[in-house]
N, CA, C and O atoms as a Tinker XYZ file with bonds, in Angstrom:
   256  protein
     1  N     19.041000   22.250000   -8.678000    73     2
     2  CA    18.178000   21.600000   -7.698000    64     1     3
     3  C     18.680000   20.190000   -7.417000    63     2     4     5
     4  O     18.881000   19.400000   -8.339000    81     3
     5  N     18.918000   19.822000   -5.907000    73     3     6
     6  CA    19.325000   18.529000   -6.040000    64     5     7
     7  C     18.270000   17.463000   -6.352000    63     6     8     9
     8  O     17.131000   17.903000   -6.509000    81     7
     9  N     18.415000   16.352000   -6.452000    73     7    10
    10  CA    17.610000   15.523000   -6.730000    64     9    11
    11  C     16.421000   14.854000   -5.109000    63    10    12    13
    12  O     16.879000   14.689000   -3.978000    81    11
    13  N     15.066000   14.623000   -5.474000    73    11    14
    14  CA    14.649000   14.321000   -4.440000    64    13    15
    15  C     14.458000   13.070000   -4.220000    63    14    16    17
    16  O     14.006000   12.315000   -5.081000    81    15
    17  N     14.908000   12.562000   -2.579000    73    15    18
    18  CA    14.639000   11.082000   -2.603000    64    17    19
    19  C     13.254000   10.214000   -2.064000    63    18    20    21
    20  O     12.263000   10.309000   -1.340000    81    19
    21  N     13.916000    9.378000   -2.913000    73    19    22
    22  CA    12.345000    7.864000   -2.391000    64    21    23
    23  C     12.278000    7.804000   -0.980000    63    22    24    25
    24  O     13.263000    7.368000   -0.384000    81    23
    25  N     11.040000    8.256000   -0.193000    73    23    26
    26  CA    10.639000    7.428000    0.875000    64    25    27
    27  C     10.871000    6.249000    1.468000    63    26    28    29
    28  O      9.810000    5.629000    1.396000    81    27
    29  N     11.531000    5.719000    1.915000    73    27    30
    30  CA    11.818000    4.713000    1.812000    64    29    31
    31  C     11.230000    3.620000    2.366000    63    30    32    33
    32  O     11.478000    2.495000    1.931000    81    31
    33  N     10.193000    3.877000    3.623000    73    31    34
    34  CA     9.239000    3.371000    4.297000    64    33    35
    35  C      7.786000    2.929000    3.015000    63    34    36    37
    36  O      6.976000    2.006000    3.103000    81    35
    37  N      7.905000    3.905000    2.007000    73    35    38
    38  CA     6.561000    3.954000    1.586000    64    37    39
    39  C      7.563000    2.961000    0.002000    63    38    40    41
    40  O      6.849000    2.877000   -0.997000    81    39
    41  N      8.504000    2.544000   -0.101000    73    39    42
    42  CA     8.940000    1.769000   -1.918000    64    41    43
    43  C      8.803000    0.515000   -0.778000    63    42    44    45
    44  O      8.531000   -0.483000   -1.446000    81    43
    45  N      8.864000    0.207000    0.409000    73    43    46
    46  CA     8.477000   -1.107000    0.808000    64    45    47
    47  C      7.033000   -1.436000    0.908000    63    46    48    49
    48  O      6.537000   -2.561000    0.981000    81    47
    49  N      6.378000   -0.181000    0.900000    73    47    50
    50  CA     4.631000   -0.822000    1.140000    64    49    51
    51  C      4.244000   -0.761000   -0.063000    63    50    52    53
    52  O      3.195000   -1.402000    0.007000    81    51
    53  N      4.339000   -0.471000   -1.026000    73    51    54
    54  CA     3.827000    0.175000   -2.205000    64    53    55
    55  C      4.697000   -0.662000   -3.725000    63    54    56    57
    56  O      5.924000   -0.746000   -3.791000    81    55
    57  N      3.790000   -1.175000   -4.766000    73    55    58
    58  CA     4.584000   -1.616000   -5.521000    64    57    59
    59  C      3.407000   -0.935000   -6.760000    63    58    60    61
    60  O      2.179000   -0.877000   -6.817000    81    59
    61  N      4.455000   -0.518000   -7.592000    73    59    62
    62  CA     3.812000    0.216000   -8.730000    64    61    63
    63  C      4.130000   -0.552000  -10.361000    63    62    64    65
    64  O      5.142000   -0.939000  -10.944000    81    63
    65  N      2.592000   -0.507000  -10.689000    73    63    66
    66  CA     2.740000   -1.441000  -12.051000    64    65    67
    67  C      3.183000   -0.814000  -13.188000    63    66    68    69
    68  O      3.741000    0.283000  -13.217000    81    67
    69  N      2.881000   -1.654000  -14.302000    73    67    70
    70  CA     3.562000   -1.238000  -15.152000    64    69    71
    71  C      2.909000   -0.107000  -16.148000    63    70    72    73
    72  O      3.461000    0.625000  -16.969000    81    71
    73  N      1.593000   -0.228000  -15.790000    73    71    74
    74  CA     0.585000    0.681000  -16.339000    64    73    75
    75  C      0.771000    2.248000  -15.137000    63    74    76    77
    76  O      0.310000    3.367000  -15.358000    81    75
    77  N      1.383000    1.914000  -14.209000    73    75    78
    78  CA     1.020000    3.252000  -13.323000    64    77    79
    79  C      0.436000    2.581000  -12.093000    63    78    80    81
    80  O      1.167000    2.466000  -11.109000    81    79
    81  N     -0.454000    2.257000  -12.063000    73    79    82
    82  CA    -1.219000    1.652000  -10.738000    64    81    83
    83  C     -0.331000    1.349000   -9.909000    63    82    84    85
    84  O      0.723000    0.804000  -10.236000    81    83
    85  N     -0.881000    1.906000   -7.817000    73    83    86
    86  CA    -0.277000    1.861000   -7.001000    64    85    87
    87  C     -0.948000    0.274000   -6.480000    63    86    88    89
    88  O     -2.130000   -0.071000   -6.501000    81    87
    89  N     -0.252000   -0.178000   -6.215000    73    87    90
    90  CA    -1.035000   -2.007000   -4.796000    64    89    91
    91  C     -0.161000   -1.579000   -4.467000    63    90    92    93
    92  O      0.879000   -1.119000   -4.938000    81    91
    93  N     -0.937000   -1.851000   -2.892000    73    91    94
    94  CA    -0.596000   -2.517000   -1.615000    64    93    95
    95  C     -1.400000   -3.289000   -1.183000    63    94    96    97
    96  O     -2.439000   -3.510000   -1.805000    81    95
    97  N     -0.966000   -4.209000    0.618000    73    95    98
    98  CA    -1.171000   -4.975000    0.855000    64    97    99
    99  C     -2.517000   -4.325000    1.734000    63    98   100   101
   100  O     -2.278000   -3.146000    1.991000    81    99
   101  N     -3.913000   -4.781000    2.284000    73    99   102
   102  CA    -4.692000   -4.525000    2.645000    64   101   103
   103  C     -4.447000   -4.385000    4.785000    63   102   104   105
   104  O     -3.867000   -5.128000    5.578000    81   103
   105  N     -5.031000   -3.400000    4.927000    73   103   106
   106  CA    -4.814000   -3.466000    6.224000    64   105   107
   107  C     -5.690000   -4.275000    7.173000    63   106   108   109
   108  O     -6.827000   -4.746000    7.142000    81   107
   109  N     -4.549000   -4.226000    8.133000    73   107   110
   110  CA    -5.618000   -5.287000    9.538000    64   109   111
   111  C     -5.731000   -6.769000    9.129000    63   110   112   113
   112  O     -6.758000   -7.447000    9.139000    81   111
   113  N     -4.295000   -7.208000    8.711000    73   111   114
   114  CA    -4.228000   -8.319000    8.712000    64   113   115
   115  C     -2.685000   -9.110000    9.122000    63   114   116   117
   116  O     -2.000000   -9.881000    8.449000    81   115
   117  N     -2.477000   -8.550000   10.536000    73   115   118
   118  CA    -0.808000   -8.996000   11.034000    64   117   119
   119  C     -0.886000   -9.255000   12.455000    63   118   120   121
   120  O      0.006000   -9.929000   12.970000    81   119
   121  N     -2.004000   -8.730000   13.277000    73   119   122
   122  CA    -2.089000   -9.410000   14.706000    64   121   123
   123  C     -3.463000   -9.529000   15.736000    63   122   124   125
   124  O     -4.446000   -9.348000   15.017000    81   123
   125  N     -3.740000   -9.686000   16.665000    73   123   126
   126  CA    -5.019000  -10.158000   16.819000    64   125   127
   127  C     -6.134000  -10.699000   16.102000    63   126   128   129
   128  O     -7.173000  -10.056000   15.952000    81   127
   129  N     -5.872000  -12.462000   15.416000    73   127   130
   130  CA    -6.675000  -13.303000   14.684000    64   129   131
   131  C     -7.687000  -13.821000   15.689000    63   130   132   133
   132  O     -8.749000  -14.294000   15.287000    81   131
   133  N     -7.293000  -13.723000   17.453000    73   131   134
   134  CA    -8.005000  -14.559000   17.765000    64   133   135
   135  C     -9.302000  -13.625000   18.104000    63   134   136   137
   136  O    -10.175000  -14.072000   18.849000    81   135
   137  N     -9.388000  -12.565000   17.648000    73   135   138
   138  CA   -10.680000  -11.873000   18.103000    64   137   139
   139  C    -11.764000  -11.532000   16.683000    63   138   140   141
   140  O    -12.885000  -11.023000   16.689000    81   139
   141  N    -10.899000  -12.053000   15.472000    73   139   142
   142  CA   -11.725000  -11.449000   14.001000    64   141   143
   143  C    -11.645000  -12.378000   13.905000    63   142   144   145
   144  O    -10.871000  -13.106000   14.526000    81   143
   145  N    -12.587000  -12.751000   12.912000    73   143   146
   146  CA   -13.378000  -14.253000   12.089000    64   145   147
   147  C    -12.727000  -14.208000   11.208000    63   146   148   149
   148  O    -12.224000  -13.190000   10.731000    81   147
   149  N    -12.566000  -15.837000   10.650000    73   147   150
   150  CA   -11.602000  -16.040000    9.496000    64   149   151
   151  C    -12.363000  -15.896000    8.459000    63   150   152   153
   152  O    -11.741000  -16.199000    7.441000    81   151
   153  N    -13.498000  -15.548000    8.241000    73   151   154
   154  CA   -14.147000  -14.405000    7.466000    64   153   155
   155  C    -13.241000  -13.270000    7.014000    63   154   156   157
   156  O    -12.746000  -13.096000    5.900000    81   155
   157  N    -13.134000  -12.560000    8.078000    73   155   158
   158  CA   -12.472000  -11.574000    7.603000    64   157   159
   159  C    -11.109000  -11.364000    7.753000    63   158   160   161
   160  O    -10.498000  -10.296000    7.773000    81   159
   161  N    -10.786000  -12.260000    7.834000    73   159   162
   162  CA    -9.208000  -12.228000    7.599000    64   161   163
   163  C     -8.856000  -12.749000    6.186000    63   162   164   165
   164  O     -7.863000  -12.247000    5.660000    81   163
   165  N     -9.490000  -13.618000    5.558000    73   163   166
   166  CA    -9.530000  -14.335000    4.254000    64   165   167
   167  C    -10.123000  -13.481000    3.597000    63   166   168   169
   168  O     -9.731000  -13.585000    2.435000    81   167
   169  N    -11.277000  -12.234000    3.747000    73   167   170
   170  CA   -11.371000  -10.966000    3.099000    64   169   171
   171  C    -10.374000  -10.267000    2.607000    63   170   172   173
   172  O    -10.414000   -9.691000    1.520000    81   171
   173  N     -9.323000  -10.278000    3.457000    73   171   174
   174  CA    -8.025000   -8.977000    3.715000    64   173   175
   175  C     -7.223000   -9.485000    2.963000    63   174   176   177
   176  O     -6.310000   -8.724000    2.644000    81   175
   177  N     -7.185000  -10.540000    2.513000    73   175   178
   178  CA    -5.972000  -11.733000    1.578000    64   177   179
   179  C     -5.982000  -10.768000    0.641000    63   178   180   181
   180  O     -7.030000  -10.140000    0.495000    81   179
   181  N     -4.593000  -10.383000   -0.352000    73   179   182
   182  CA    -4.185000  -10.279000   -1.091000    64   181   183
   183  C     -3.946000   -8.728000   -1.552000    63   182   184   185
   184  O     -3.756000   -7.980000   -0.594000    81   183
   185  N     -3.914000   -8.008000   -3.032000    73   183   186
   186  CA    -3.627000   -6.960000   -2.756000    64   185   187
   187  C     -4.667000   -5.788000   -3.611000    63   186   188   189
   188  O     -5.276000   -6.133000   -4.624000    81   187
   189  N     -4.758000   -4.459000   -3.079000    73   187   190
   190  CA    -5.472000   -3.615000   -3.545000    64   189   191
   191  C     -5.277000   -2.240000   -4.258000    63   190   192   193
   192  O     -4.135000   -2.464000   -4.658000    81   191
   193  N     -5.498000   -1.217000   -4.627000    73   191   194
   194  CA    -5.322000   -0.123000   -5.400000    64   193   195
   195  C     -5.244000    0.629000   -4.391000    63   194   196   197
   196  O     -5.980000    0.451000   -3.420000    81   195
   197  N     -4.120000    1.838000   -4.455000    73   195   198
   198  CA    -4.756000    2.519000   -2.779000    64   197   199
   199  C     -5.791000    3.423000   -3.798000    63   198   200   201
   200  O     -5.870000    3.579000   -5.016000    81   199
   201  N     -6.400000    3.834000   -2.832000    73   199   202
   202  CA    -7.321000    4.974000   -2.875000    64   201   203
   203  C     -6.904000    5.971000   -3.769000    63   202   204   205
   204  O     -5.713000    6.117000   -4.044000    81   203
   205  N     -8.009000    6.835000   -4.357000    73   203   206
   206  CA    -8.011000    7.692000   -5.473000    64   205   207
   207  C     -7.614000    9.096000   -4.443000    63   206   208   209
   208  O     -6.811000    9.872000   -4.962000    81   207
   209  N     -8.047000    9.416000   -3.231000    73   207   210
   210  CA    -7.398000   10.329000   -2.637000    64   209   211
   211  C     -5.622000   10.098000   -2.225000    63   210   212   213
   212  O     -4.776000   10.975000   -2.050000    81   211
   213  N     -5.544000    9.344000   -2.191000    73   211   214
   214  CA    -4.243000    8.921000   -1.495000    64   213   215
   215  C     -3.521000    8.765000   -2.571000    63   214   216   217
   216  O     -2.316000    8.644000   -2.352000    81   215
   217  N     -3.812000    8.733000   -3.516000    73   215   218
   218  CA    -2.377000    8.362000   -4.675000    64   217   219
   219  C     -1.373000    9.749000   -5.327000    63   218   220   221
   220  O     -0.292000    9.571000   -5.888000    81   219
   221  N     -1.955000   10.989000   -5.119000    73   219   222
   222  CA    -1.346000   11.686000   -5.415000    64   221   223
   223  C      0.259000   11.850000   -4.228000    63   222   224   225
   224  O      1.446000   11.939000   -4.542000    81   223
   225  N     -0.371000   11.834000   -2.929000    73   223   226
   226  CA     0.728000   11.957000   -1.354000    64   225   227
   227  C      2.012000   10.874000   -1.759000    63   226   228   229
   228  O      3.225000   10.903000   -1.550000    81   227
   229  N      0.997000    9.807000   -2.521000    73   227   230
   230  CA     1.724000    8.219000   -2.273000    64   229   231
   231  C      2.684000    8.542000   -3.990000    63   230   232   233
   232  O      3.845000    8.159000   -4.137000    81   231
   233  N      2.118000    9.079000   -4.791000    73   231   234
   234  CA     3.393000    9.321000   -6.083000    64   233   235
   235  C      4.275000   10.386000   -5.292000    63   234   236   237
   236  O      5.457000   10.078000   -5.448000    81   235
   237  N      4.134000   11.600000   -4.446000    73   235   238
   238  CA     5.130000   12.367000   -4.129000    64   237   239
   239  C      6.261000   11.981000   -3.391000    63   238   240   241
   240  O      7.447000   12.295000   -3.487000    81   239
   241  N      5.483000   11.036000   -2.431000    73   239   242
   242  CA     6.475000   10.019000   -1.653000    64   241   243
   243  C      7.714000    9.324000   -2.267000    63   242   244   245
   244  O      8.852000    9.201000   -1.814000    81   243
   245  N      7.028000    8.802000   -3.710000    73   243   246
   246  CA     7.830000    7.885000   -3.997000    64   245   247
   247  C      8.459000    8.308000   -5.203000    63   246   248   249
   248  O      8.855000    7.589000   -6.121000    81   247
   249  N      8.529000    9.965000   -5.075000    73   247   250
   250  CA     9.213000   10.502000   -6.402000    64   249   251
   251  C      8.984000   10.573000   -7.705000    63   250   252   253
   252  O      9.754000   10.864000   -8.620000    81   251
   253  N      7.324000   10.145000   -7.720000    73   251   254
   254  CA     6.738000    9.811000   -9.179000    64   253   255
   255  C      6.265000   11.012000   -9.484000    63   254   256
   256  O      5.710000   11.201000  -10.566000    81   255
């Protein structure tokens, strides 16, 4: 069987710790500021776990 490769779109969004855990960066925060409150743009700051549905797609992606 040959070997399968990394996604390569998804090892740039996705950084995986050392325990296992997937972060990424939170969405809806790269264009049109002048229509959302800096409320919620200072919400969107920083980074999150993806989702408990989504992590299985997101390890196949990335060969885990």
């Amino acid at each position: 069987m040959p070997k399968n490769k990394t996604h390569s779109g998804m090892k740039k969004r996705v950084k995986v710790t050392g325990s296992g855990k997937l972060l990424t960066e939170r969405a809806g925060k790269r264009h049109k500021f002048e229509r959302k409150p800096s409320t919620l743009t200072r919400r969107l700051t920083g980074t999150t776990e993806v989702a408990e549905a989504d992590v299985p797609r997101v390890k196949r992606l990335l060969g885990r």
